[in-house]
C-alpha positions as MATLAB code, in Angstrom:
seq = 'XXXXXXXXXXXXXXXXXXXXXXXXXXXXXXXXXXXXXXXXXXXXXXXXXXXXXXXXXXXXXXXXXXXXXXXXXXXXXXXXXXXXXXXXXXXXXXXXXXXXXXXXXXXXXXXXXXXXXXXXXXXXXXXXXXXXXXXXXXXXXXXXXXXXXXXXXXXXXXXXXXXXXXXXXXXXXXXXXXXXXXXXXXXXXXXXXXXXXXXXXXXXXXXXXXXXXXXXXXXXXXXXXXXXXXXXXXXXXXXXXXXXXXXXXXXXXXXXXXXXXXXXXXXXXXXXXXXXXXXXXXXXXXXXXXXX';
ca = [
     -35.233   15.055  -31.759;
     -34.987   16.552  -28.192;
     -35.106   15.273  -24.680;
     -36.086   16.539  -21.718;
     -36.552   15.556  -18.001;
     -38.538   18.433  -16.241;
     -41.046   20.195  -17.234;
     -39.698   23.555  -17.200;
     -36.843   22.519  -19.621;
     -39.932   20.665  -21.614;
     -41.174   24.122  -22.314;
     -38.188   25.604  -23.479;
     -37.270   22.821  -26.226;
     -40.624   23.356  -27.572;
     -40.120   26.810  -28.127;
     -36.633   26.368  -29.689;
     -37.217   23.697  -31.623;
     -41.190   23.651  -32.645;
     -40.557   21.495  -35.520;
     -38.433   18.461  -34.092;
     -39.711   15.219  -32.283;
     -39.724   16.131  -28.481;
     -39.978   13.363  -25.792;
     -40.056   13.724  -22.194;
     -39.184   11.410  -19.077;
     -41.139   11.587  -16.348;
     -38.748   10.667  -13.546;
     -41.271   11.857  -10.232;
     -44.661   11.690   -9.436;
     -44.020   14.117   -6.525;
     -42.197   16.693   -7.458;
     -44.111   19.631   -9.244;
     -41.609   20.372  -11.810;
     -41.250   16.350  -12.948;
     -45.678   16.767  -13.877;
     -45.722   15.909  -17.599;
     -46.264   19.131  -19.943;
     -49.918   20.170  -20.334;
     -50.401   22.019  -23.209;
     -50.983   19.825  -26.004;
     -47.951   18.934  -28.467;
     -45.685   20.184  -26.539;
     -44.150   16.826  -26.386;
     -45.286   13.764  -28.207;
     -44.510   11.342  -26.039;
     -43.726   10.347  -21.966;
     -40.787    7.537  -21.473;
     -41.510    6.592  -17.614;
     -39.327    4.290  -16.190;
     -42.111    2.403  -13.482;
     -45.494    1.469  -13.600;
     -46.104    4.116  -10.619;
     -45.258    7.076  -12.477;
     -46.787    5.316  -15.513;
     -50.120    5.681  -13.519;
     -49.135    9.278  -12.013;
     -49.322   10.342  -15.835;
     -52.205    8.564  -17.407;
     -54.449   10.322  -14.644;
     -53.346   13.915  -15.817;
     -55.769   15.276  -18.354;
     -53.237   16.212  -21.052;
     -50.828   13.276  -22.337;
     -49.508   11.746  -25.588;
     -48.444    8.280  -26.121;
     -46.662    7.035  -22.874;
     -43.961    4.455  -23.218;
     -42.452    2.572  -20.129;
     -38.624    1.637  -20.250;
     -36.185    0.637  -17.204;
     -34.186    3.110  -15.616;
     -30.889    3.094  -17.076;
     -27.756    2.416  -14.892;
     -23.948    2.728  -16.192;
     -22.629   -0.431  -15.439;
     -18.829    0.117  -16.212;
     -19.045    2.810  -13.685;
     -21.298    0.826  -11.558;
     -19.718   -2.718  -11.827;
     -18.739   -5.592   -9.262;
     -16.000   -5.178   -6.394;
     -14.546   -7.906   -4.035;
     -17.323   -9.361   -2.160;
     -17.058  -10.507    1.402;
     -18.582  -13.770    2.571;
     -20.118  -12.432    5.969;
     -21.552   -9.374    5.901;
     -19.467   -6.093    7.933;
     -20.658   -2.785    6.397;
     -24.000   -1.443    5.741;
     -24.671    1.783    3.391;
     -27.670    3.587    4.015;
     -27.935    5.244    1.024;
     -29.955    8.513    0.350;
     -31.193   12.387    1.305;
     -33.910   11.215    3.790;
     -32.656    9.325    6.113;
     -34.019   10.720    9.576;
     -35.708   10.033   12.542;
     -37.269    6.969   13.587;
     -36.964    4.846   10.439;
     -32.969    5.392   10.179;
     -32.909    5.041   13.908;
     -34.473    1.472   13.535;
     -32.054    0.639   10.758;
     -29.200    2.245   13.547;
     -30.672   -0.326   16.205;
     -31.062   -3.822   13.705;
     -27.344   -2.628   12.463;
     -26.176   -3.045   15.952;
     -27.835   -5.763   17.126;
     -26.329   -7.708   14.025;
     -22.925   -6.211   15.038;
     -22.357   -4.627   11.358;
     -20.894   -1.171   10.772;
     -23.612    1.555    9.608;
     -22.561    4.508    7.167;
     -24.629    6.893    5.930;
     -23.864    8.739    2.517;
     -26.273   11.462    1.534;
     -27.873   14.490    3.300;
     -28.089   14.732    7.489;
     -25.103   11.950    7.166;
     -21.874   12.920    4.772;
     -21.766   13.491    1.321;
     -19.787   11.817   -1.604;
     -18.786   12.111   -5.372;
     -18.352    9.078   -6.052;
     -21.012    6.283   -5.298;
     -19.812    3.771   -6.965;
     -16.907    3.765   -4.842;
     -19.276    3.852   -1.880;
     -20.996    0.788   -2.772;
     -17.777   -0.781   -3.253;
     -16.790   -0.788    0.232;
     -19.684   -1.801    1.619;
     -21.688   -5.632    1.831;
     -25.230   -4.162    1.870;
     -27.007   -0.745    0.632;
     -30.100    0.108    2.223;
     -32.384    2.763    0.455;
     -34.749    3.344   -2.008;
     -35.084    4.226   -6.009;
     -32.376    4.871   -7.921;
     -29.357    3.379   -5.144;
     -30.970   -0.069   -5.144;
     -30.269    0.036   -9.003;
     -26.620    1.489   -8.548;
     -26.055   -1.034   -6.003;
     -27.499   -3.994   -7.612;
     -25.258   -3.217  -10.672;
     -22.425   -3.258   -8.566;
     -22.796   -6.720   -7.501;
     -23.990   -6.211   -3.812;
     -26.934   -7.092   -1.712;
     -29.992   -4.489   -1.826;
     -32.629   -3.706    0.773;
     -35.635   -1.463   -0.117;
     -35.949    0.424    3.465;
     -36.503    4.009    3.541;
     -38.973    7.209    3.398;
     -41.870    5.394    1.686;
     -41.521    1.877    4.221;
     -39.970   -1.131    2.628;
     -40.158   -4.285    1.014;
     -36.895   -6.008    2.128;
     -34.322   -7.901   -0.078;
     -34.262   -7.327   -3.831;
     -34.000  -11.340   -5.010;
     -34.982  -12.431   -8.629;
     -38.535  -13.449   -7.128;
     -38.869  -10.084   -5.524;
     -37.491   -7.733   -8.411;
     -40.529   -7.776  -11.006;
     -42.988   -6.192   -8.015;
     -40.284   -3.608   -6.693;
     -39.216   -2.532  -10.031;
     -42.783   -1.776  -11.213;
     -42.695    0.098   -7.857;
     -39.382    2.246   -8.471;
     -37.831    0.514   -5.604;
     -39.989    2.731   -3.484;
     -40.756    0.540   -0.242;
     -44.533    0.185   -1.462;
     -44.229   -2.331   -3.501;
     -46.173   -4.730   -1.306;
     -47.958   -4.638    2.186;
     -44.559   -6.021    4.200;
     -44.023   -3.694    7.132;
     -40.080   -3.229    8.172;
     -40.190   -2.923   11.915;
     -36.686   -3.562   14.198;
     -37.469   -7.106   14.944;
     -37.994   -7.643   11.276;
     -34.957   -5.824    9.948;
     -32.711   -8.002   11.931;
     -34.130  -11.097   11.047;
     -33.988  -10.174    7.330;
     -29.995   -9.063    8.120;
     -29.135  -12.504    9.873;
     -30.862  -14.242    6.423;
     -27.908  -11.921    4.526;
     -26.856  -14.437    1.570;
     -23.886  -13.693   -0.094;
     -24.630  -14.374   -3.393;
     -27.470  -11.940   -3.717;
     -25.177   -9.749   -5.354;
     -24.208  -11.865   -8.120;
     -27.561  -12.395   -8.762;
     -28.555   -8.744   -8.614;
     -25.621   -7.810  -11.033;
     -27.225  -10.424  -13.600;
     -30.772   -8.767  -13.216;
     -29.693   -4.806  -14.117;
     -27.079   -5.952  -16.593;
     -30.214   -7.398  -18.452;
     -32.241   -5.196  -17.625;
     -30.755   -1.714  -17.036;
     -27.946   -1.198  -18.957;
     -27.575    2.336  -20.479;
     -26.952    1.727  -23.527;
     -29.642   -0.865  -24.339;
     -32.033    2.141  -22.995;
     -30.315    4.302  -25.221;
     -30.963    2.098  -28.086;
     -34.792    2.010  -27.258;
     -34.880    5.756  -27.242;
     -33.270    6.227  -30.325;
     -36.114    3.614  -31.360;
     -38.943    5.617  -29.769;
     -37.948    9.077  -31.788;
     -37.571    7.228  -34.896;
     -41.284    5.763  -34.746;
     -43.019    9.435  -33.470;
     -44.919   11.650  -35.636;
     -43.338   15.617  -34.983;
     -46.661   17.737  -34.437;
     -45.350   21.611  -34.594;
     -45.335   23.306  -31.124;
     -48.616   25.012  -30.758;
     -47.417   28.713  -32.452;
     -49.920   31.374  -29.648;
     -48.635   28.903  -26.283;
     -46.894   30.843  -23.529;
     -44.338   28.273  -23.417;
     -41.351   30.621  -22.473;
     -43.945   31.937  -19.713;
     -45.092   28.427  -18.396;
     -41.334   27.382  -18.012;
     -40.751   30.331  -15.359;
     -43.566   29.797  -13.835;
     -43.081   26.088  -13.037;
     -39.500   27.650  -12.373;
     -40.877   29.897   -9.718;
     -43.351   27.330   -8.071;
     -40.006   24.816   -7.505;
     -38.818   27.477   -6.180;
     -41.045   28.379   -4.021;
     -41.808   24.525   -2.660;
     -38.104   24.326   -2.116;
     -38.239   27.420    0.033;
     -41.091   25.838    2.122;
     -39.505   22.575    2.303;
     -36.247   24.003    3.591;
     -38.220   26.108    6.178;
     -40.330   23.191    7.301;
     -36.724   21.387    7.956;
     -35.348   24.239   10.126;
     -38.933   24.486   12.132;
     -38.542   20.620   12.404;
     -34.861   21.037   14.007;
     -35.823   24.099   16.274;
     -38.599   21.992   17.378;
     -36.315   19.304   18.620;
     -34.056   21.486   19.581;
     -36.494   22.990   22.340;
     -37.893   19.919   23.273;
     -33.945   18.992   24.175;
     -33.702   22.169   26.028;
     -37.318   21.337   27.891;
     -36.398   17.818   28.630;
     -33.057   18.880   30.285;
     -34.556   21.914   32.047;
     -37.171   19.220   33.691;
     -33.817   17.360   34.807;
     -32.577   20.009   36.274;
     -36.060   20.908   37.805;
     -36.228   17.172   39.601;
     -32.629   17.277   40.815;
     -33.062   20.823   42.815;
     -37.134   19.818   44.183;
     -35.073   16.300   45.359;
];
């Protein structure tokens, strides 16, 4: 059996290994290179990991059987630090943090009087998460970190690109999981006011409770188990002898590519764009202080 987690990868194991049982996890319903496989048998079946990317791959033409697990979290690595009674750090957690959303989470974080740090791109990067979490009361962000910090025992707040749904609590969890912890869970709307009303309701043992929920739910080696399950039970189909598959793994290689290109571009055009309206606004200063 073989696993794979893109589709460009997805090509490649079906073309060295036509004859074993190939599975694939679909881990993105945005990115190009995470769209399920769609030439027939080239894998035999989809392992999503929320009912959101469930639905992203039902709706493509071309799918076999589709089975939904939980996202699996290492737990040793990930595991419960000293916990502080009153909340003093906050870990915004992620790659997107910009603009007016992290500035709102700036503005609740200092109205509250709590530290903000921000680990991922625009902020500082780190090797060790886990160690992140540690330190800190509360992680604010969405998908995977929300997992990573509930493991380790510490409040989570959906709040990021997508919007945000507030606390993870037991009540809560079902809705965001099926969401991937993606801030779209349900129709709440995180504004300033809100954010630091949810912050003063911080409850200490959140964490505990969040530790129970992924240790039951998202351990990696239960996942592993089911896995191991899931190849067992599929029927191998040989991969499909005339397919391009060699070819259709560059070319989803070269279209990542290429949207990575435009995605980094759009970023610089976004900062020389703020950049000149800096320059603009300070040039108008200037402009009032020699007319007065």
């Amino acid at each position: 059996g073989v696993l794979a987690q893109d589709t460009i990868v997805a090509y490649q194991l079906a073309a060295a290994y036509p004859k074993a049982v190939r599975l694939y996890v679909a881990h993105s319903y945005y990115w190009e290179q995470h769209r399920p496989p769609q030439i027939r048998d080239v894998c035999h079946g989809i392992v999503t990991l929320n009912d959101y990317v469930m639905r992203f791959c039902e709706a493509h033409a071309e799918h076999p059987r589709l089975v939904r697990l939980h996202q699996p979290i290492n737990t040793t690595r990930f595991s419960p630090a000293v916990r502080r009674e009153r909340p003093k750090r906050v870990l915004a957690f992620g790659n997107y943090w910009a603009g007016s959303r992290y500035r709102t989470l700036v503005d609740a974080c200092d109205a509250a009087g709590l530290q903000l740090e921000h680990v991922g791109l625009n902020g500082r990067t780190s090797t060790t998460p886990e160690l992140e979490i540690a330190e800190a009361d509360i992680v604010v962000g969405v998908g995977r970190c929300i997992l990573e910090a509930m493991a380790c025992g510490r409040a989570a707040y959906v709040y990021g690109i997508g919007g945000g749904d507030g606390w993870v609590t037991p009540e809560s969890y079902a809705a965001m999981e099926a969401d991937g912890f993606a801030g779209h869970a349900t129709d709440t709307v995180v504004n300033t006011e809100r954010l630091r009303r949810d912050l003063a309701n911080f409850d200490p043992g959140m964490g505990q409770a969040n530790r129970d929920i992924a240790w039951r739910h998202h351990r990696a080696g239960r996942h592993a188990t089911e896995l191991v399950a899931l190849l067992r039970a599929t029927q191998s189909n040989p991969a499909p002898d005339q397919a391009p598959l060699e070819e259709m793994a560059r070319l989803v290689r070269v279209q990542w590519e290429a949207e990575m290109r435009a995605r980094q571009l759009a970023g610089k055009v976004s900062g020389l764009l703020n950049e000149r309206d800096g320059v603009v606004d300070e040039r108008d200063r200037w402009r009032a202080e020699y007319e007065r």
